[in-house]
N, CA, C, O and CB atoms as a CASP TS submission, in Angstrom:
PFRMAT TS
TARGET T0000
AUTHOR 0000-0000-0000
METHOD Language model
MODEL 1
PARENT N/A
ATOM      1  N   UNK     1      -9.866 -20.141 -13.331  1.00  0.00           N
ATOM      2  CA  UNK     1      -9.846 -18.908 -14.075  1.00  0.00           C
ATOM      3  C   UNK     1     -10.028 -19.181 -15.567  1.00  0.00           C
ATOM      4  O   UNK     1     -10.633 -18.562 -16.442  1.00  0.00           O
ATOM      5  CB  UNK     1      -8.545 -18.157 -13.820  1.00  0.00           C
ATOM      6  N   UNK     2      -9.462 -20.070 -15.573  1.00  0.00           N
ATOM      7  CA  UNK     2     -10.343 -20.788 -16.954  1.00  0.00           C
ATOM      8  C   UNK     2     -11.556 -20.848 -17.821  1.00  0.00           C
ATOM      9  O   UNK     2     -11.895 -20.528 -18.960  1.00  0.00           O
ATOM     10  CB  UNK     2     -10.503 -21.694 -16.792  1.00  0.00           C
ATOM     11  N   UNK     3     -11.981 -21.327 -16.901  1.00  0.00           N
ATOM     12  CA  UNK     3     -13.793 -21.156 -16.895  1.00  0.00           C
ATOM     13  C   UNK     3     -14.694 -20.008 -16.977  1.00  0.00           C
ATOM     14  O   UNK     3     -15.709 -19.779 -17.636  1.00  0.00           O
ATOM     15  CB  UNK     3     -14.324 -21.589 -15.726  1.00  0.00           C
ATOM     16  N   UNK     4     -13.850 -19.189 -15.894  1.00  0.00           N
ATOM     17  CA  UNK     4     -14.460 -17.349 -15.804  1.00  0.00           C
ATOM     18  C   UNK     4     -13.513 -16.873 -15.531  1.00  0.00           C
ATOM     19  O   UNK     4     -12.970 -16.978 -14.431  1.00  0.00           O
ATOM     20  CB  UNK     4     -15.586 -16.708 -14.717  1.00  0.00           C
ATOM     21  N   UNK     5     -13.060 -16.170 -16.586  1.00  0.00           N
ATOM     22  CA  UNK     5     -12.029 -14.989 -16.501  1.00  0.00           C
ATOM     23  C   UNK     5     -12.091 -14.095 -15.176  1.00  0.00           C
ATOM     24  O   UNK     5     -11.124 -13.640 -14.564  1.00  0.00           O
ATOM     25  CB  UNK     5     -12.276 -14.003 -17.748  1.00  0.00           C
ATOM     26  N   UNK     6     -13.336 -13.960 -14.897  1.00  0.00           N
ATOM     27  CA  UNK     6     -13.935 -13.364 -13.803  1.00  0.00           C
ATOM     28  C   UNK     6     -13.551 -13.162 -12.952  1.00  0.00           C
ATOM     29  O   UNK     6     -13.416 -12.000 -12.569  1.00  0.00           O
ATOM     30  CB  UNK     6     -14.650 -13.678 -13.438  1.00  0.00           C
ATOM     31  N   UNK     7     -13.183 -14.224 -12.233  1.00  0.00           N
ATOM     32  CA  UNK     7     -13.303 -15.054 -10.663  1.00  0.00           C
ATOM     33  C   UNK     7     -12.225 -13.934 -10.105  1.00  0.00           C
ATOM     34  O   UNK     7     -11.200 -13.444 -10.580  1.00  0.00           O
ATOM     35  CB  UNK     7     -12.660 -17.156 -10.516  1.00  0.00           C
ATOM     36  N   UNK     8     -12.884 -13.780  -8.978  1.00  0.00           N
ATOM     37  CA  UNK     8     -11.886 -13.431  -7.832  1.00  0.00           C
ATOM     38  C   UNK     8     -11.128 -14.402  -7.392  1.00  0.00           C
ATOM     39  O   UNK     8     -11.478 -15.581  -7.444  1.00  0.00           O
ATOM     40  CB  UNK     8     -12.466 -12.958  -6.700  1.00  0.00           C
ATOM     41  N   UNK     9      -9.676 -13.881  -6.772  1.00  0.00           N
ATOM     42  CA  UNK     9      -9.163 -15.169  -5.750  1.00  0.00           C
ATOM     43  C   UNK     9      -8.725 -14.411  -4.562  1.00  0.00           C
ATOM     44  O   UNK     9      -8.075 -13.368  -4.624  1.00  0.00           O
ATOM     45  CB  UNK     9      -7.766 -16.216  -6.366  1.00  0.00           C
ATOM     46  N   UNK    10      -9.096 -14.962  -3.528  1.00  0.00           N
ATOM     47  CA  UNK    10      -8.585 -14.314  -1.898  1.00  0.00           C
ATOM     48  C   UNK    10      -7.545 -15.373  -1.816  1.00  0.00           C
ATOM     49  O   UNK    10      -7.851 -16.564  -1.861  1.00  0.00           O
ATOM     50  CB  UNK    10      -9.893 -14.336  -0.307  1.00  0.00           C
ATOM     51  N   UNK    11      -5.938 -14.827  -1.659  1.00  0.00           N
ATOM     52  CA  UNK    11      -4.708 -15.482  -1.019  1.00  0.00           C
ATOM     53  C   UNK    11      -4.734 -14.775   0.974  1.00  0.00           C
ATOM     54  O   UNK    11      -4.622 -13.665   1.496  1.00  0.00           O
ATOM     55  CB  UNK    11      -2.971 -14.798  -2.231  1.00  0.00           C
ATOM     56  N   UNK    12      -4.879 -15.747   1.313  1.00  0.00           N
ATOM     57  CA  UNK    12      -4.380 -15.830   2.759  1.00  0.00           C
ATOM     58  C   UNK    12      -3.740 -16.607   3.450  1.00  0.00           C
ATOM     59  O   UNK    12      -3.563 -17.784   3.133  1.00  0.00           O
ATOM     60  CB  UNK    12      -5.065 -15.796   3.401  1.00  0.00           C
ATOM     61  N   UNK    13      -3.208 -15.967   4.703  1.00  0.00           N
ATOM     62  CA  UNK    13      -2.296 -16.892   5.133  1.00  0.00           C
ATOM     63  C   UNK    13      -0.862 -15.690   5.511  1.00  0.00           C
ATOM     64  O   UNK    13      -0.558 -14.599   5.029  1.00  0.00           O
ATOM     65  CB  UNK    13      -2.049 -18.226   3.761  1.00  0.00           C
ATOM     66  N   UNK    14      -0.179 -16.654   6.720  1.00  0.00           N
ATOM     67  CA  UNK    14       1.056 -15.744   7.366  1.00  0.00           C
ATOM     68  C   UNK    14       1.895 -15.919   6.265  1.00  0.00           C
ATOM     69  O   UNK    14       2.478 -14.837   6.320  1.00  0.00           O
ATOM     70  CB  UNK    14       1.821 -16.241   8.898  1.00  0.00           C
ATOM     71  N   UNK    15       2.292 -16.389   5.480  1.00  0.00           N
ATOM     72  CA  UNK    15       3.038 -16.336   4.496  1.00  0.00           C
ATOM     73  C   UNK    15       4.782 -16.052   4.983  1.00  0.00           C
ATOM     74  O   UNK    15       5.799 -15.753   4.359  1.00  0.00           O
ATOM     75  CB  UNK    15       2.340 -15.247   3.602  1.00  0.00           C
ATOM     76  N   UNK    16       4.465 -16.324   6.411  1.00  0.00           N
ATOM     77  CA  UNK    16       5.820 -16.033   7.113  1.00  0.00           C
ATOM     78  C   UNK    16       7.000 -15.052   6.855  1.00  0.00           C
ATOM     79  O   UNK    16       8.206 -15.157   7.082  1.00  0.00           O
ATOM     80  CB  UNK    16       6.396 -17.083   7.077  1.00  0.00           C
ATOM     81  N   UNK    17       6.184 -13.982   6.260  1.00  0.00           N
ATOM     82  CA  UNK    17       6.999 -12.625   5.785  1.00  0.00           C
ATOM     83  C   UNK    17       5.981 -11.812   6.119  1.00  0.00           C
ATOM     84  O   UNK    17       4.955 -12.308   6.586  1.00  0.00           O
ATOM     85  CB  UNK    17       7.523 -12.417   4.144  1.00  0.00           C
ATOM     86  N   UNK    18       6.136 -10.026   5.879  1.00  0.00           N
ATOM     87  CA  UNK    18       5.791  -9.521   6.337  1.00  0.00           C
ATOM     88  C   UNK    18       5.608  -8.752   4.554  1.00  0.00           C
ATOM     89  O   UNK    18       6.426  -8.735   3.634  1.00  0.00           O
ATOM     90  CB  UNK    18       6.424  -9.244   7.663  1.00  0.00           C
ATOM     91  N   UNK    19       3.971  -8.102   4.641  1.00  0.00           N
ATOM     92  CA  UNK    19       3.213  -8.148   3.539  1.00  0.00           C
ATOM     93  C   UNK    19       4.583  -6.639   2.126  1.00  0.00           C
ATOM     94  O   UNK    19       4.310  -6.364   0.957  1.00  0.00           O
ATOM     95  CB  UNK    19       1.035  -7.486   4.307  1.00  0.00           C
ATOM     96  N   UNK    20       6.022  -6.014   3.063  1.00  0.00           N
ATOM     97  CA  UNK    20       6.829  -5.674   2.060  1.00  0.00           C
ATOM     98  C   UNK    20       8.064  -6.494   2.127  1.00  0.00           C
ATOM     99  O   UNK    20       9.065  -6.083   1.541  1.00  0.00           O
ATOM    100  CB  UNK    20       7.085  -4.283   2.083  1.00  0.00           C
ATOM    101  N   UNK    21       8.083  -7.168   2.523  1.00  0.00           N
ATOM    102  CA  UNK    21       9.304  -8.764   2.161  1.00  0.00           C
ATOM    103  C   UNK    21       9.365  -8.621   1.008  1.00  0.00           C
ATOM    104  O   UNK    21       8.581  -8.040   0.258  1.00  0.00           O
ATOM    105  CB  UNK    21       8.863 -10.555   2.419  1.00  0.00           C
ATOM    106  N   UNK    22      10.583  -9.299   0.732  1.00  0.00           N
ATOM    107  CA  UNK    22      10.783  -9.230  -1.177  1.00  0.00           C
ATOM    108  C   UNK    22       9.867 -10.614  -1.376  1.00  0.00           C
ATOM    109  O   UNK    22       8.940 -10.490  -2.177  1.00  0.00           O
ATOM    110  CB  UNK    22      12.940  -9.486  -2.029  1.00  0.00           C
ATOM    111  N   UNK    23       9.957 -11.372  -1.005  1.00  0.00           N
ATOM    112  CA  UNK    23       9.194 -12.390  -1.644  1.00  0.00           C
ATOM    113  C   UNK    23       7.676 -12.504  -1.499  1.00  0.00           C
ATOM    114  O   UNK    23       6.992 -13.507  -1.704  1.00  0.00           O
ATOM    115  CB  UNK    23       9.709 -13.537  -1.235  1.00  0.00           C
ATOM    116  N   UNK    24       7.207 -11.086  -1.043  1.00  0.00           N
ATOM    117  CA  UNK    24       6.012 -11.080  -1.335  1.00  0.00           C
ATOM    118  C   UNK    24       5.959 -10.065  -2.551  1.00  0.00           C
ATOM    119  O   UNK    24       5.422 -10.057  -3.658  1.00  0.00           O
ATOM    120  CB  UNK    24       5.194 -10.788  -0.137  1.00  0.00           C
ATOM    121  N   UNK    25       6.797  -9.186  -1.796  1.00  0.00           N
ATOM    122  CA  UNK    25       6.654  -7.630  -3.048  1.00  0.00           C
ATOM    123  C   UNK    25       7.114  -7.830  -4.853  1.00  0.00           C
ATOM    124  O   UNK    25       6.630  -7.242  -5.821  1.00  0.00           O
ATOM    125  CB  UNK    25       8.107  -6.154  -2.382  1.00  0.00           C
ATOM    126  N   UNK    26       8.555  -9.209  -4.800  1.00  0.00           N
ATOM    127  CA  UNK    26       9.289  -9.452  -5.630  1.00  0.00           C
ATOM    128  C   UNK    26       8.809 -10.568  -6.071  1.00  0.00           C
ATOM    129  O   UNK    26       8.225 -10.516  -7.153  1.00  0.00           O
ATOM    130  CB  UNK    26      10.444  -9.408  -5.318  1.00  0.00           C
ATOM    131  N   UNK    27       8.944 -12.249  -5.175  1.00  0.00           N
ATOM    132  CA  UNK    27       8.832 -13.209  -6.057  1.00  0.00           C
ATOM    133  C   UNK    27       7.122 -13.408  -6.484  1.00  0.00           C
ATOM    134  O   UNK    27       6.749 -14.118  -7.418  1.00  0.00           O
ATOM    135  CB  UNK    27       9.556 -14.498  -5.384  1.00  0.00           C
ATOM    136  N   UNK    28       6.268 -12.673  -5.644  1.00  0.00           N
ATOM    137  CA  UNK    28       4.764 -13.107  -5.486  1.00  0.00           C
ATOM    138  C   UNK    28       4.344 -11.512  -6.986  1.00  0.00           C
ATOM    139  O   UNK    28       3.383 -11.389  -7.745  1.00  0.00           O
ATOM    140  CB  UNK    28       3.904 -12.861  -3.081  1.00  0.00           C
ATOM    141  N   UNK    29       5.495 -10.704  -6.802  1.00  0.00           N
ATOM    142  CA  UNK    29       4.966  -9.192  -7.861  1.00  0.00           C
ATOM    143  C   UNK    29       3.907  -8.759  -7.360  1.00  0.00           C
ATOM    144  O   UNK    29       3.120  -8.312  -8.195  1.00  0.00           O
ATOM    145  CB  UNK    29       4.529  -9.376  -9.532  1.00  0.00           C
ATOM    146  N   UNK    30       3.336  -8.688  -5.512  1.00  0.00           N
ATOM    147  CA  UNK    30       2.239  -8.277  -5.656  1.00  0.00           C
ATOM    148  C   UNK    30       2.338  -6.451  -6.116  1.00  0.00           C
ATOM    149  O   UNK    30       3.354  -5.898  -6.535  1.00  0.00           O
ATOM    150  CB  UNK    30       1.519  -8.728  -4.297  1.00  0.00           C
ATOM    151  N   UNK    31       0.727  -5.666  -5.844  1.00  0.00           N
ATOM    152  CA  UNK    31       1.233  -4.462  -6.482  1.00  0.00           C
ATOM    153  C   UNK    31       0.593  -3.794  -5.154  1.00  0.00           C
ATOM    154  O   UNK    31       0.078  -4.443  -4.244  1.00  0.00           O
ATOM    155  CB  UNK    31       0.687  -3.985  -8.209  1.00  0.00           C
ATOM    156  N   UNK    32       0.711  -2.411  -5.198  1.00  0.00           N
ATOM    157  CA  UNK    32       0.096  -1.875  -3.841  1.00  0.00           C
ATOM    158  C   UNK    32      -1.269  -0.787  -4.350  1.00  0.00           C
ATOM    159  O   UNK    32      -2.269  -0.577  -3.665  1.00  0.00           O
ATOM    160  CB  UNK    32       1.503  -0.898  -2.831  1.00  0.00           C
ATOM    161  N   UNK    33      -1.014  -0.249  -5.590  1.00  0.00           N
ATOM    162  CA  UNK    33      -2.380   0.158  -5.991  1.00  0.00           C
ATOM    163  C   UNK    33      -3.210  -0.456  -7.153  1.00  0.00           C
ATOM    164  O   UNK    33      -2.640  -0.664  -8.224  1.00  0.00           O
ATOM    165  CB  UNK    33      -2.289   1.453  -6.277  1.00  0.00           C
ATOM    166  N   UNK    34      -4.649  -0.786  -6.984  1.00  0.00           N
ATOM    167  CA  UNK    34      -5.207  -1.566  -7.748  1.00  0.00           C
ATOM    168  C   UNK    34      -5.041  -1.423  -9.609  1.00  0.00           C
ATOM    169  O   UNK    34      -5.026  -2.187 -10.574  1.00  0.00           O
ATOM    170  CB  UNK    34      -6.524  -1.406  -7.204  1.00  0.00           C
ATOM    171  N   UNK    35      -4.960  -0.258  -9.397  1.00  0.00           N
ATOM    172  CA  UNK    35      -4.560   0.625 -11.258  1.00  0.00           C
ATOM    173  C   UNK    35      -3.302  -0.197 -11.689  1.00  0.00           C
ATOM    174  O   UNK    35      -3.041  -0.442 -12.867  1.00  0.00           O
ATOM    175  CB  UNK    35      -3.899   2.835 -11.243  1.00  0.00           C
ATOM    176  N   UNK    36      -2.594  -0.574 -10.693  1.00  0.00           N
ATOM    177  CA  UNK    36      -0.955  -1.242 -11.478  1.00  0.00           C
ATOM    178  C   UNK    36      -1.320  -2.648 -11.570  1.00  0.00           C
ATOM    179  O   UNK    36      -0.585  -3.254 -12.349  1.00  0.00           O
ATOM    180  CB  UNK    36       0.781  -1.115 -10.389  1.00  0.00           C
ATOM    181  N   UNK    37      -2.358  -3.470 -10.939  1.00  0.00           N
ATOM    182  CA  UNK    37      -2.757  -4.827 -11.067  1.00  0.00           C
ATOM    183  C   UNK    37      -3.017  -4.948 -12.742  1.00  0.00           C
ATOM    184  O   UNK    37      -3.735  -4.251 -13.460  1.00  0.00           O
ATOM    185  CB  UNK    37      -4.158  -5.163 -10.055  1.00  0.00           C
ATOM    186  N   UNK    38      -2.237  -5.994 -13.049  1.00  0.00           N
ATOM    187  CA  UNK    38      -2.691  -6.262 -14.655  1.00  0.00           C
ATOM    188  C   UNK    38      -3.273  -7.768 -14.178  1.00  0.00           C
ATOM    189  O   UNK    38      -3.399  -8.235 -13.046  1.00  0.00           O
ATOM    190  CB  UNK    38      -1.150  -6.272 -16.134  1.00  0.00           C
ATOM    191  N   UNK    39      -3.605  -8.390 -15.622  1.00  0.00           N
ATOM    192  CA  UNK    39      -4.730  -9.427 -15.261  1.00  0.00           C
ATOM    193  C   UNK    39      -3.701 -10.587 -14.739  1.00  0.00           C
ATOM    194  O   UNK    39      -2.531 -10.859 -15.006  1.00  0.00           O
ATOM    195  CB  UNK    39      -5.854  -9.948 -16.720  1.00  0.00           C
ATOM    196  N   UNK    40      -4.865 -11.243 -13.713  1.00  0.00           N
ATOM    197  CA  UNK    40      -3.517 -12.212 -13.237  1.00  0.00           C
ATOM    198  C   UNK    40      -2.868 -12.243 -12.093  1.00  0.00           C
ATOM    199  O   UNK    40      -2.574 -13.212 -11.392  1.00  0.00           O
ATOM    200  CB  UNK    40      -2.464 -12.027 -13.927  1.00  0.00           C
ATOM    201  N   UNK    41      -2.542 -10.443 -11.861  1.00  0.00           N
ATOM    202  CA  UNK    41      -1.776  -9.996 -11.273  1.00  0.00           C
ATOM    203  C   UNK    41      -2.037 -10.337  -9.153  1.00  0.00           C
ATOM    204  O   UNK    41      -2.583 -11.255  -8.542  1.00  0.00           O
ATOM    205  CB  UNK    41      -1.869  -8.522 -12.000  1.00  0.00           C
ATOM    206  N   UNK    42      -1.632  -9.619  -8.895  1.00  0.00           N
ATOM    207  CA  UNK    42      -1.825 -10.130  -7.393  1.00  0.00           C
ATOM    208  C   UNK    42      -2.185  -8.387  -6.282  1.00  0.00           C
ATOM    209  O   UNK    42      -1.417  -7.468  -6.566  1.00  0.00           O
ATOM    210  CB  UNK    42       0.115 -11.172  -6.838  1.00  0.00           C
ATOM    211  N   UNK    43      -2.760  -8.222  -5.685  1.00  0.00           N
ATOM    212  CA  UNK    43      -3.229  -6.770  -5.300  1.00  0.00           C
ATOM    213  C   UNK    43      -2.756  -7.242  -3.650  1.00  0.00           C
ATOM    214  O   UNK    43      -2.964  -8.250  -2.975  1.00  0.00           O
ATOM    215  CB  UNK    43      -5.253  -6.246  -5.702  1.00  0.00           C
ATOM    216  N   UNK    44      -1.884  -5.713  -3.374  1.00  0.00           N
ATOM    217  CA  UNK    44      -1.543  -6.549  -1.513  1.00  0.00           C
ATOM    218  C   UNK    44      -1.932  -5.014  -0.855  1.00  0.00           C
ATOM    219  O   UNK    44      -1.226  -4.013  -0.971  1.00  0.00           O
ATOM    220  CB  UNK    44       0.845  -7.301  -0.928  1.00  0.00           C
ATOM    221  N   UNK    45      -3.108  -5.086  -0.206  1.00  0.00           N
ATOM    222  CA  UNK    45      -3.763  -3.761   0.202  1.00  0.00           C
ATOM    223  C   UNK    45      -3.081  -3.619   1.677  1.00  0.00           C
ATOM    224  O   UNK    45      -3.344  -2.649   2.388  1.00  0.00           O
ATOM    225  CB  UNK    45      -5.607  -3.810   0.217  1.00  0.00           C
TER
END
């Protein structure tokens, strides 16, 4: 991200929680609508 601010990143994987677990919703901060994603941020559709 360095290089190109740009870049997409696809996270996958069971993550052995279930996608509103706190440690996806809490320790990971993902967000559920794309408008609340700030840069950086993590989007969990």
């Amino acid at each position: 991200m360095k290089l190109d601010p740009l870049t997409k990143v696809i996270v996958m994987g069971d993550l052995n929680d279930d996608p509103i677990n706190e440690s996806i919703t809490k320790v990971l901060a993902t967000k559920w609508k794309m408008d609340d994603v700030e840069k950086g941020g993590l989007y969990n559709p």
